[in-house]
Structure formats: C-alpha cells, structure tokens
NULOKOL-728941 format. One record per atom (N, C-alpha, C): atom name; x, y, z. Coordinates in steps of 0.05 Angstrom, whole numbers. Each point is the difference from the previous one (the first is absolute). Layout:
BEGIN
CA_X_Y_Z $
...
This chain:
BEGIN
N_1597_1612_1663 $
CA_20_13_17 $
C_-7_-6_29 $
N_19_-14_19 $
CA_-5_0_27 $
C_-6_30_11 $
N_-11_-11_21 $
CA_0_15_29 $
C_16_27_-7 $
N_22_-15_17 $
CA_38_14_3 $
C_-2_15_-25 $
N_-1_-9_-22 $
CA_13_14_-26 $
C_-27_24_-6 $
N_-22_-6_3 $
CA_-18_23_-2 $
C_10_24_25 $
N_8_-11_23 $
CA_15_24_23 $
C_13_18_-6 $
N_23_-23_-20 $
CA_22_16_-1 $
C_-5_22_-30 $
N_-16_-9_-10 $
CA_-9_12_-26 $
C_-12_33_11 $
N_-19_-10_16 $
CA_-14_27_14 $
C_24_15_9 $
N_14_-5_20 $
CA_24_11_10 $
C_9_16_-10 $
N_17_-8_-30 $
CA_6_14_-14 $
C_-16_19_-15 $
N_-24_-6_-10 $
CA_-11_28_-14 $
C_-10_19_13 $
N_0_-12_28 $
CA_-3_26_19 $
C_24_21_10 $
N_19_-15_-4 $
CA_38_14_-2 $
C_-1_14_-24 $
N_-12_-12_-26 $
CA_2_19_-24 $
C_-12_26_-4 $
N_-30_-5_8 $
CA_-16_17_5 $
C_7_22_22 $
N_11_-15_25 $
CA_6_29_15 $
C_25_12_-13 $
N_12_-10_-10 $
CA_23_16_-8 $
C_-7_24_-22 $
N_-27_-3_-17 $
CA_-16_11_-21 $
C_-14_28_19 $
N_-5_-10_20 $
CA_-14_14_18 $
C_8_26_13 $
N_22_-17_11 $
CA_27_16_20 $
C_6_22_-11 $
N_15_-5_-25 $
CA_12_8_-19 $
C_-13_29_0 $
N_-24_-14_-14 $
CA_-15_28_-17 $
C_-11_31_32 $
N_-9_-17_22 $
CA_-8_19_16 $
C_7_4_33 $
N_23_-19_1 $
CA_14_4_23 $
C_-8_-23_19 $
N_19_-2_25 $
CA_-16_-13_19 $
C_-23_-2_9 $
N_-3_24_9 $
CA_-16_17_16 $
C_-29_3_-12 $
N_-2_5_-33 $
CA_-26_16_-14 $
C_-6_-37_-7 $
N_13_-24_-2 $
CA_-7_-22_-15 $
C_-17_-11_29 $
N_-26_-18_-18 $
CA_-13_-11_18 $
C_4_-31_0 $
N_-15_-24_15 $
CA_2_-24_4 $
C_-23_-5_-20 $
N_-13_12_-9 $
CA_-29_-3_-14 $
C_17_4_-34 $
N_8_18_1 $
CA_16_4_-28 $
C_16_-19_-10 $
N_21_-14_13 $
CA_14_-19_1 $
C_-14_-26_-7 $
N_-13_-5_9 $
CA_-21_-24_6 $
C_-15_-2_-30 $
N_-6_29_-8 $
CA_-20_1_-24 $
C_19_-14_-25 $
N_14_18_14 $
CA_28_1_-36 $
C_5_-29_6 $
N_3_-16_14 $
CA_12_-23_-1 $
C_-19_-20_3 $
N_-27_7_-9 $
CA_-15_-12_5 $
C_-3_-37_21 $
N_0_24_16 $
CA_0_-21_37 $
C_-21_7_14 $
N_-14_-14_21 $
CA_-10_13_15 $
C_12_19_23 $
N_-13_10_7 $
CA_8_23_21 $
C_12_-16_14 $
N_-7_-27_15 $
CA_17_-6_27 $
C_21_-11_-5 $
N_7_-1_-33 $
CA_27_-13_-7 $
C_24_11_10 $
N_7_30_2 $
CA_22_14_16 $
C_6_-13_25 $
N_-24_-1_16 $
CA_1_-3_27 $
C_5_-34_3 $
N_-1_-15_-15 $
CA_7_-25_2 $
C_27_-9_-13 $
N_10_15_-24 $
CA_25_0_-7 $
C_23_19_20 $
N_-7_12_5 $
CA_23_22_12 $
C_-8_5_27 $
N_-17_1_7 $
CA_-11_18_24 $
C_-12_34_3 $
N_15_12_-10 $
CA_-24_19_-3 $
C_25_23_-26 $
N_-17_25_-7 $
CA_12_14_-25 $
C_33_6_6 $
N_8_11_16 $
CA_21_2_5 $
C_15_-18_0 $
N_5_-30_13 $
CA_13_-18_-10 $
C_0_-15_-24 $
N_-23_3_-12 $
CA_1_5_-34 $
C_21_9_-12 $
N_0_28_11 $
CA_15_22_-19 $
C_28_-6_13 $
N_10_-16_19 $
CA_28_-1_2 $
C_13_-33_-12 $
N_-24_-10_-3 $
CA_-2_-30_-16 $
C_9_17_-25 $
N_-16_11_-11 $
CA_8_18_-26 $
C_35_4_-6 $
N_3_17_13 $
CA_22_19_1 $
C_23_-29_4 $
N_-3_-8_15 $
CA_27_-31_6 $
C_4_-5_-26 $
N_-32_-22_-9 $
CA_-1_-14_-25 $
C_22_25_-23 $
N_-15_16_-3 $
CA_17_13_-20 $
C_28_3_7 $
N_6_14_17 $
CA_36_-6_10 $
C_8_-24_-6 $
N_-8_-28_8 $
CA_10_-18_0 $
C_0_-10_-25 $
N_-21_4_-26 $
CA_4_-13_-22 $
C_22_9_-16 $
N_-1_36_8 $
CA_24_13_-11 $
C_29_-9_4 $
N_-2_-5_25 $
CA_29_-14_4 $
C_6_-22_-1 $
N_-23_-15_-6 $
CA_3_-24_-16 $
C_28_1_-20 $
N_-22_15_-20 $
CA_12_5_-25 $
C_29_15_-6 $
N_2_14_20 $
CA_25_25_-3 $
C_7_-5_29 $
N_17_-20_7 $
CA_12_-1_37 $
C_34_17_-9 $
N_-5_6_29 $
CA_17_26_-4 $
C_35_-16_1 $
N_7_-24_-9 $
CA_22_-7_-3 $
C_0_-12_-38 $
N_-24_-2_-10 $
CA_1_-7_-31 $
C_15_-24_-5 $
N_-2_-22_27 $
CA_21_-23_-10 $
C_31_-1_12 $
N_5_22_9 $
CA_33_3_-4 $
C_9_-23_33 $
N_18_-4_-13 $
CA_19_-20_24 $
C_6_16_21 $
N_5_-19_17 $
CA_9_16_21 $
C_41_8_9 $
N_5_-3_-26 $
CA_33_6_-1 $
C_-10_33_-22 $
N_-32_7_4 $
CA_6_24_-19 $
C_13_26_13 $
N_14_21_-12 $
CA_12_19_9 $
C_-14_21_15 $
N_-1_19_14 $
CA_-18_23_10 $
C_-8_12_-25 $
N_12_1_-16 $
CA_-3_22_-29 $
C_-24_-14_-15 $
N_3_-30_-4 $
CA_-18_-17_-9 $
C_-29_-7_11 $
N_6_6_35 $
CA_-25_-7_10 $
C_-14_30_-5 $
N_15_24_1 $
CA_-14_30_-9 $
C_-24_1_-18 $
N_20_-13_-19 $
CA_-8_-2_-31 $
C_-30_-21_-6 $
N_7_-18_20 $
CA_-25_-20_-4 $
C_-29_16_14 $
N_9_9_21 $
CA_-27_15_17 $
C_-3_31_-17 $
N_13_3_-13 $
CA_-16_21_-13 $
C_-20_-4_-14 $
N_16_-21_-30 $
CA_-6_-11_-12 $
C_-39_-18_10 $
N_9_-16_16 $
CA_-31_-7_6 $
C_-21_22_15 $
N_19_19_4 $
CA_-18_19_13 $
C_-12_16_-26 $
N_9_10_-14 $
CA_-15_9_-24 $
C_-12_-28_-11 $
N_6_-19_-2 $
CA_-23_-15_-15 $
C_-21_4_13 $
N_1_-6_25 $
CA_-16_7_9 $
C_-28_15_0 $
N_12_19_10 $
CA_-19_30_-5 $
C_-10_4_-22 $
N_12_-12_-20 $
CA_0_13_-29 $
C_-16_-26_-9 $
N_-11_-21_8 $
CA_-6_-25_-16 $
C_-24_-3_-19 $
N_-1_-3_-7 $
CA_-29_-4_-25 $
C_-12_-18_3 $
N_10_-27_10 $
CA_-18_-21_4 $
C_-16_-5_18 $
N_-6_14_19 $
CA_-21_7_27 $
C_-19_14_-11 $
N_-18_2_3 $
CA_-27_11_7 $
C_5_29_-9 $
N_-19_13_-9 $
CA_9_35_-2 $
C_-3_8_28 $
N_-18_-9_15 $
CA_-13_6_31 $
C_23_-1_14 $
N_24_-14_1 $
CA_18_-10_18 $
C_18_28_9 $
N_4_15_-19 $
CA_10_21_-1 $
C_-14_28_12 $
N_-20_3_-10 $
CA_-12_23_7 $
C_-10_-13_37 $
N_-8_-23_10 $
CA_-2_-5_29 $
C_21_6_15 $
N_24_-6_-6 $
CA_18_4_12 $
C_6_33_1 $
N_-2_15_-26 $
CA_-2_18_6 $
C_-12_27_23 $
N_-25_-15_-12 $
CA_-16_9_24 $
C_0_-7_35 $
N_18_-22_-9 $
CA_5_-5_38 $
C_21_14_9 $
N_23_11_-19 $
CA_22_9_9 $
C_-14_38_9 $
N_-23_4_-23 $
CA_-8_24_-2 $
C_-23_10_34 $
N_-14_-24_-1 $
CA_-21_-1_19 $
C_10_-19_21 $
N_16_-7_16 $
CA_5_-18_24 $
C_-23_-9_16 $
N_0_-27_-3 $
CA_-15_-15_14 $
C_15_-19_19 $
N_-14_-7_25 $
CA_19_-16_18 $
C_0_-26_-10 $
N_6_-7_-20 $
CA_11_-21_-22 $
C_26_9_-2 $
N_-3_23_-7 $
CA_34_0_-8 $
C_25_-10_20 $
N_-10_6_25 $
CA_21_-13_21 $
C_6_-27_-5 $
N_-17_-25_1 $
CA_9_-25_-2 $
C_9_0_-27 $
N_-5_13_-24 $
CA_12_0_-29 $
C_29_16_6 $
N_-1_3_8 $
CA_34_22_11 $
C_21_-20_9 $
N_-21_-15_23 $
CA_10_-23_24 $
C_17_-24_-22 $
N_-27_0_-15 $
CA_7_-34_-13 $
C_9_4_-27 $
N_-2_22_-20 $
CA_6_-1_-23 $
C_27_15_-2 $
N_-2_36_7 $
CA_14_16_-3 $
C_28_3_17 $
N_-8_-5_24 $
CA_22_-4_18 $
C_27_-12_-6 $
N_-13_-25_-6 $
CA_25_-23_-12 $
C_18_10_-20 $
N_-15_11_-22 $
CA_8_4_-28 $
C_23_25_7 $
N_-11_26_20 $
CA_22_15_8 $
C_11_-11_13 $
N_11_-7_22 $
CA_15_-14_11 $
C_20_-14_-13 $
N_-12_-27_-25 $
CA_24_-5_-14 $
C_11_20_-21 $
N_-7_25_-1 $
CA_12_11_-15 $
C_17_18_15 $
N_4_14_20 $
CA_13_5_13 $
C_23_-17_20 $
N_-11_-25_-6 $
CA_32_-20_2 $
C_16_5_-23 $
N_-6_3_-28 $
CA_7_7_-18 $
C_19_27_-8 $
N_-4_18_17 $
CA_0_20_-5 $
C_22_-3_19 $
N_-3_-8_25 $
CA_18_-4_22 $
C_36_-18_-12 $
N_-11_-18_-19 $
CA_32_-19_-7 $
C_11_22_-21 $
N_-23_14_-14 $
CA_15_22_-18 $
C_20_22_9 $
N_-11_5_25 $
CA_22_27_16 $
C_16_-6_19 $
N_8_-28_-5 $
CA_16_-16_21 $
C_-5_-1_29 $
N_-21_13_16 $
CA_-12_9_19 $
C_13_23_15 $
N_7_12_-13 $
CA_10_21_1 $
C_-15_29_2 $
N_-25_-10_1 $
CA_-21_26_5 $
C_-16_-13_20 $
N_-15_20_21 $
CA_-14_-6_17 $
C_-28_-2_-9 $
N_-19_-9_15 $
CA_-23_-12_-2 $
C_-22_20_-21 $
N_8_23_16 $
CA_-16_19_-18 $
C_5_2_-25 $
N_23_9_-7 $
CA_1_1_-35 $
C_5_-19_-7 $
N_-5_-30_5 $
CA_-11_-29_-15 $
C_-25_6_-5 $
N_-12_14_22 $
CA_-33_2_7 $
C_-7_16_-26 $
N_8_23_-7 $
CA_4_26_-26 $
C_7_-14_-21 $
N_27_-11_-9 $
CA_12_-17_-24 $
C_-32_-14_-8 $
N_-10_-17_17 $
CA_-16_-20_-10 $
C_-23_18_-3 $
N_-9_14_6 $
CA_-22_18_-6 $
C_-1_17_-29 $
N_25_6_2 $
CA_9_12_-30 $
C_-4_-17_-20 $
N_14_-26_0 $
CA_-11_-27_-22 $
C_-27_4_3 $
N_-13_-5_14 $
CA_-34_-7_0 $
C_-4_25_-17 $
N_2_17_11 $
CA_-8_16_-11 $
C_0_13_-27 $
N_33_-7_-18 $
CA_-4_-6_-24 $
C_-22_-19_-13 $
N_-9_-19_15 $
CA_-10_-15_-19 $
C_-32_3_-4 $
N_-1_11_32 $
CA_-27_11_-1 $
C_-18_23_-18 $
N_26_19_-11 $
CA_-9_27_-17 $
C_-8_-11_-24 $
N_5_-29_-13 $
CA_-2_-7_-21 $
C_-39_-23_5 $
N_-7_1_18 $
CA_-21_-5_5 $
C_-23_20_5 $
N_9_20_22 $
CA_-21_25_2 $
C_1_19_-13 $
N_29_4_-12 $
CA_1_20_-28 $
C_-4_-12_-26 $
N_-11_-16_-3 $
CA_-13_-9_-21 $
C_-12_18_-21 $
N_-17_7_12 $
CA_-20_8_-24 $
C_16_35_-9 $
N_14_6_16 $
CA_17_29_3 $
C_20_-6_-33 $
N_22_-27_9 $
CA_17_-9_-17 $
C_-6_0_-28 $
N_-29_-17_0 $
CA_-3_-7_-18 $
C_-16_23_-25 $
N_-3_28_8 $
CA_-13_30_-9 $
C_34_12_-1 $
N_13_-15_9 $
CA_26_28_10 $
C_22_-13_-26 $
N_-7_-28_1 $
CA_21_-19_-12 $
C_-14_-24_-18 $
N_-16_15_-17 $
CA_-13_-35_-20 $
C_12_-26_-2 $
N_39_11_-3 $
CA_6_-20_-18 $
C_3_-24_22 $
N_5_9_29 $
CA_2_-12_22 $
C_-16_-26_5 $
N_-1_-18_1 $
CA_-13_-33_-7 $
C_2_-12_26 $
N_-18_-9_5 $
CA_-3_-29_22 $
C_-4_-35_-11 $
N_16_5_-21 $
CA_12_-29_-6 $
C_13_-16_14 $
N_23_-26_2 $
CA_9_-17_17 $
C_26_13_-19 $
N_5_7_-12 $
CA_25_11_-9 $
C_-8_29_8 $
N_-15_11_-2 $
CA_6_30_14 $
C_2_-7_33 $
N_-9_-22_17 $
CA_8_1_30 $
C_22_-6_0 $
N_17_-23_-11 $
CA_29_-2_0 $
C_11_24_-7 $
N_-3_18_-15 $
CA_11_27_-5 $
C_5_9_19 $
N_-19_10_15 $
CA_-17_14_28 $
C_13_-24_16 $
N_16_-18_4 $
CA_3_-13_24 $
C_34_3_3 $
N_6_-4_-25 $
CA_34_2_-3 $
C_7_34_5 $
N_-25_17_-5 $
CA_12_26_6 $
C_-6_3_30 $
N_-15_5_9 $
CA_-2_1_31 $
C_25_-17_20 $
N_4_-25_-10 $
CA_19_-14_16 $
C_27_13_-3 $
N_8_9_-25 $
CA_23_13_-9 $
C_1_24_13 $
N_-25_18_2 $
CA_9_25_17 $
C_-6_-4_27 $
N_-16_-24_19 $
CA_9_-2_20 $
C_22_-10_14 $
N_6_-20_-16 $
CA_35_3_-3 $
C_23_11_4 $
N_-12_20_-11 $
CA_21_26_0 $
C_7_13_22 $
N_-38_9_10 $
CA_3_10_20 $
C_10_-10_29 $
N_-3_-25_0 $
CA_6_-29_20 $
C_23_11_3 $
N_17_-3_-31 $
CA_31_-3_7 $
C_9_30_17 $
N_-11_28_1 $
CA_7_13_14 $
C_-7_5_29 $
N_-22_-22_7 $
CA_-5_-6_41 $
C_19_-23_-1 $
N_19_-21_-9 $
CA_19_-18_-2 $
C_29_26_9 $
N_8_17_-17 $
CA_20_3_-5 $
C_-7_24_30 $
C-alpha cells in the first residue's frame, strides 16, 4: 500500500471511529485519546488529518450528510419539466429515505441526534452547507404550490409543517413502534409514508392557494 493510500486509510478509520465515539458520549465527554485508540492511530493522527477535535467532528457530521444525499438527493432523478406536486413528492420521499436508511452506520443516526439534542458550533456551517439549501429548495416548492399567493411567512410555516411530518417518523420512532407494531420501516412502508404526507400536504397547500 503507498504512502497516500495508507493516509487515506487512516483518515477514514479515524472518521469511523469518531463517529463510534461521538455517538456514544457526546462532543464534549469524547476524547482525542479515545478516538485514536478505537481507531487504532497514533495520537498525533487527528492533529495531522483534521487539525484539531472539533474539526474532526464537523468532518464527521458533512461526510455523513453528504453520503446521505448521495444516496437519497432531494430531486430522486426527476426532470426538470417536473410539476410542483412531483417535486413535493420527490423531497419527501428522499427525505424519509433518508432519515429512515439502514444502509449507514447505526452511529449515523444516534450523532446526529445528539447534535440536534446537544448543539455544537458545528451545527452552524452544517445548517450553512447542508440544511439551508435543502429548506430553501423546498420552500420554492411550496412557493409554485400556492401560486405565490402567500407571504413569506406562511411559506416559512407550510415548509416547516412538511419537515416536520417527516421528522415525527424519525424521533417518534421508538414511541410508534410500542404504540403501533404493525407500523414498518421498509422501502414499501416509506413510499406509504411518502404518498401520504404529500397527499395531505397537498391538501393543505390547496387551501393557502385558494
């Protein structure tokens, strides 16, 4: 193995490892020594890959955003002759894959959790560069749906309401799933969960339109 490829090798199991790390005891309680162990590196590997713990942990937090949206971009393919109703439907849709995905890491979920729970000044450039965008185009969305016929604020509300459907099906999780067994996080139970949310925001759309 060269040089480079042993780097980039380290790199990464120090991204895996902190995410193992993060995860389990926060920003704040995780050390550079812990990290280092689990990923078996030396100590000054952080400080030569990243610069110091904190930009670690927002190396972290990107990488995961960005692989996610890799996989699930919040247009799913669709053309650009697609309808407002269709582009709804697509950003829900990858928004629950999202959240809901199985093929990431178990860690991926519970970090994020904990960042939304515990705020770290990571979250701002993750807001800046990840989150921002994603609202934004969805509130263009939201905007061709009510003919623009509502002012800034209740675009601002509409789109908060979507998120916010899709979000109860991520942090009410474990609630759902004691309240409601038969309730599934399959790729046929998210299309379920994606055609219903879009259908009742829909609805509600059509009455800030009319």
């Amino acid at each position: 193995m060269s040089v480079q490829d042993q780097s980039l090798e380290t790199r990464q199991r120090l991204l895996e490892a902190a995410g193992e790390v993060f995860a389990e005891r926060g920003f704040r309680s995780a050390t550079v020594r812990d990290i280092c162990r689990s990923a078996n590196a030396n100590v000054a590997a952080i400080h030569y890959h990243f610069g110091d713990k904190e930009a670690l942990y927002l190396a972290l937090l990107k990488s995961c955003a960005d692989d996610v949206l890799k996989r699930y971009p919040p247009t799913l393919g669709l053309s650009e002759s697609a309808t407002a109703e269709e582009k709804l439907h697509a950003f829900v849709r990858s928004f629950l894959f999202r959240i809901t995905d199985k093929g990431r890491p178990a860690w991926h979920g519970r970090l994020m959790a904990r960042e939304m729970a515990e705020p770290t000044s990571a979250l701002n450039s993750l807001v800046d560069e990840v989150y921002r965008p994603l609202v934004e185009r969805l509130e263009g969305i939201i905007g061709e749906l009510t003919g623009g016929h509502t002012d800034n604020e209740a675009v601002l509300l509409c789109t908060r309401s979507v998120l916010g459907q899709c979000l109860y099906y991520f942090h009410a999780r474990p609630v759902i799933q004691r309240m409601a067994p038969q309730q599934q996080f399959e790729p046929a139970d998210i299309e379920q969960l994606a055609a219903h949310i879009t259908r009742f925001s829909l609805a509600a759309l059509k009455e800030y339109r009319q």
